[in-house]
C-alpha positions in Angstrom: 7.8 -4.8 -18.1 8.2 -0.9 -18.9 10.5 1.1 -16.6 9.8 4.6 -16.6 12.9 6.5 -15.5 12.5 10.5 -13.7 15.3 13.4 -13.3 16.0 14.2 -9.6 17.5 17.8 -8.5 20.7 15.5 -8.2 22.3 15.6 -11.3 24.4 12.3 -10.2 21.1 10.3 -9.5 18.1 9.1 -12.0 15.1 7.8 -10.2 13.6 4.0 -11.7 10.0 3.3 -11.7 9.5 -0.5 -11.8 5.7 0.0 -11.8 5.6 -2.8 -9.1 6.4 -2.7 -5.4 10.0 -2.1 -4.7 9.8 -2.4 -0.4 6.6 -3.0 1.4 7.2 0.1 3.7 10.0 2.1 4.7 13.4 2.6 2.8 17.2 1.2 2.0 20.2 2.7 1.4 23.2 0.7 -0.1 26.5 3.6 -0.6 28.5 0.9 -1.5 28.2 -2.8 -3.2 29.5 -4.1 -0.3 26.6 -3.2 1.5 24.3 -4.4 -0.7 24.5 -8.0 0.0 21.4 -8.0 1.4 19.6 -7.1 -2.1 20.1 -9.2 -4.7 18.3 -6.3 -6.7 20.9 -4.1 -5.2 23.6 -6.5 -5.8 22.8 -6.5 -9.9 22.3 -3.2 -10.0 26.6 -2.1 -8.4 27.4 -4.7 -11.0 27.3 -1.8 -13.3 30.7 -0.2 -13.8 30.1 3.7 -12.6 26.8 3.0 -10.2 28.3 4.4 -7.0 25.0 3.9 -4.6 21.2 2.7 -4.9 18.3 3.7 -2.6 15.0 1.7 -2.1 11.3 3.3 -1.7 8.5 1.9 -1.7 7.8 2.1 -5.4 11.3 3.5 -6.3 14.8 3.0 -6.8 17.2 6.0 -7.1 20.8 5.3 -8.4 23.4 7.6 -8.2 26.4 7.4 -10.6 29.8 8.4 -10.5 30.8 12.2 -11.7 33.2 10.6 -14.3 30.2 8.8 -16.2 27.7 9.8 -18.6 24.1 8.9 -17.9 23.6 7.6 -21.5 26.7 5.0 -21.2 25.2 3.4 -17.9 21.3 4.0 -17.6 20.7 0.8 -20.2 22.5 -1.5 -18.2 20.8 -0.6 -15.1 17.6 -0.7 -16.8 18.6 -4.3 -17.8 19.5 -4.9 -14.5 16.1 -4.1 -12.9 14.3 -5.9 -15.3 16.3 -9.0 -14.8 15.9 -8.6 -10.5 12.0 -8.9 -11.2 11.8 -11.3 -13.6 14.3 -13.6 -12.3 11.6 -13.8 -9.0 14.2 -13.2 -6.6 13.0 -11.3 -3.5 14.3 -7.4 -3.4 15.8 -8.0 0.4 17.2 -11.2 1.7 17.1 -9.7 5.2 14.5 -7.2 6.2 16.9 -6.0 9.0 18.0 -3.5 6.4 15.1 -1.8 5.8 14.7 1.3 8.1 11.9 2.7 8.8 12.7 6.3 9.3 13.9 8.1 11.9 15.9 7.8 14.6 15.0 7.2 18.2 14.8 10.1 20.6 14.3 9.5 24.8 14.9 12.7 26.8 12.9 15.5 27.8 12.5 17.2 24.5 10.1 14.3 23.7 6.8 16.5 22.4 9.1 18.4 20.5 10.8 15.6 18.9 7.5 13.9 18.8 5.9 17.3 16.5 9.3 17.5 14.6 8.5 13.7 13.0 5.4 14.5 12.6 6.1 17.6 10.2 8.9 15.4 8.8 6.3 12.6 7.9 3.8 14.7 6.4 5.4 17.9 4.8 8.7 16.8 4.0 9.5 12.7 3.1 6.7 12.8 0.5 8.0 15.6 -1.5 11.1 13.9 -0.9 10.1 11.1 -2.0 9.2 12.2 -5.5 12.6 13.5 -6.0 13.4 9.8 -5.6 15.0 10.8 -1.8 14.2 10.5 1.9 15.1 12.9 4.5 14.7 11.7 8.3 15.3 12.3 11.9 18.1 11.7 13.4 18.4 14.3 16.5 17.5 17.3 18.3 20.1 19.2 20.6 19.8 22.7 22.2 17.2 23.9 19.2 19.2 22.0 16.7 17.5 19.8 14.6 19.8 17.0 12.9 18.6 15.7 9.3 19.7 11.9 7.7 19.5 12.9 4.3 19.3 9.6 1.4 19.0 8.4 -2.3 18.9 11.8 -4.2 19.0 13.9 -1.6 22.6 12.8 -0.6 25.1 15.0 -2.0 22.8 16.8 -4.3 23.4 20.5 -4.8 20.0 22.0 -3.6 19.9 19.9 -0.5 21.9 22.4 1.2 19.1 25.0 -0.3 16.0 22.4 0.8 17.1 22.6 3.9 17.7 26.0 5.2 15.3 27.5 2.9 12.4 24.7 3.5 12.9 22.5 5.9 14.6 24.9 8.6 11.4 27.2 7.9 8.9 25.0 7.7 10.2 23.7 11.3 10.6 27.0 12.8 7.4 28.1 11.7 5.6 25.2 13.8 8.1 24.5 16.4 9.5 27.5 18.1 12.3 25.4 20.1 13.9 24.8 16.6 16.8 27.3 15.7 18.6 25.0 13.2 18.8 22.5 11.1 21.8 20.4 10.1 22.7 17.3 8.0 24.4 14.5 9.1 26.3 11.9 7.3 25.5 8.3 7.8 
């Protein structure tokens, strides 16, 4: 099995190409190993000293370290660690309740908007996203104010600030008149 590893904009987070299906569809986010009981493949991975969160794609895994540790003293061990997950034949997720699909629902009268807003989202932003080893989804719209979930490398990365006012708020405005803003929020 070859692993091909990938840089993110997130200096903290390296992005893992198994070269095999990671999720079927949609995404998971572990910030912590106690969360990641539900993924054996998650579970190996936290049992590196200095890994301090893993996100799922669909052909991706994006693990963020700790600011204290060096990439070079904690990327073999997590490269071990993936290779072990797949060839021990253990499934990724033990519980498919933790894989999300996206974004957030939305009832309420700003339903087309809301509606238009995914759409962009869906076919603009997650798959550029994506290749940064990320996801960025919906998770509300008040008074013009569009409210952004953002994951894996994305998350605390230093151009996300950047990606979204420059990009994403643009993009959005662009299309959507109604939108005046757009805003992270934290999980």
């Amino acid at each position: 099995m070859f692993i091909q590893t990938e840089s993110t904009p997130n200096p903290a987070t390296l992005k893992f190409l198994p070269g095999q299906s990671v999720l079927p569809a949609g995404t998971a986010d572990f910030s912590s190993a106690e969360g990641a009981e539900k993924s054996p493949l998650a579970a190996r991975i936290f049992a590196v000293d200095g890994v301090s969160a893993v996100f799922f794609g669909t052909d991706f895994v994006t693990v963020t370290k700790q600011d204290d540790i060096e990439w070079d003293h904690v990327k073999p061990a997590i490269l071990g660690a993936i290779m072990e997950h797949y060839q021990s034949g253990q499934p990724v997720m033990t519980d498919d309740s933790a894989i999300a699909s996206g974004h957030a629902e939305h009832t309420g009268e700003d339903g087309d908007i809301v509606g238009q807003i995914k759409e962009l989202l869906d076919t603009r932003v997650r798959p550029a996203v994506a290749q940064d080893g990320g996801d960025i989804t919906f998770h509300g719209f008040d008074r013009g104010v569009v409210y952004l979930h953002m994951q894996g490398a994305c998350a605390g990365c230093p151009s996300s600030t950047i990606t979204l006012k420059m990009g994403i708020e643009n993009l959005l405005r662009h299309y959507i008149p109604e939108v005046t803003e757009v805003r992270p929020v934290g999980v």
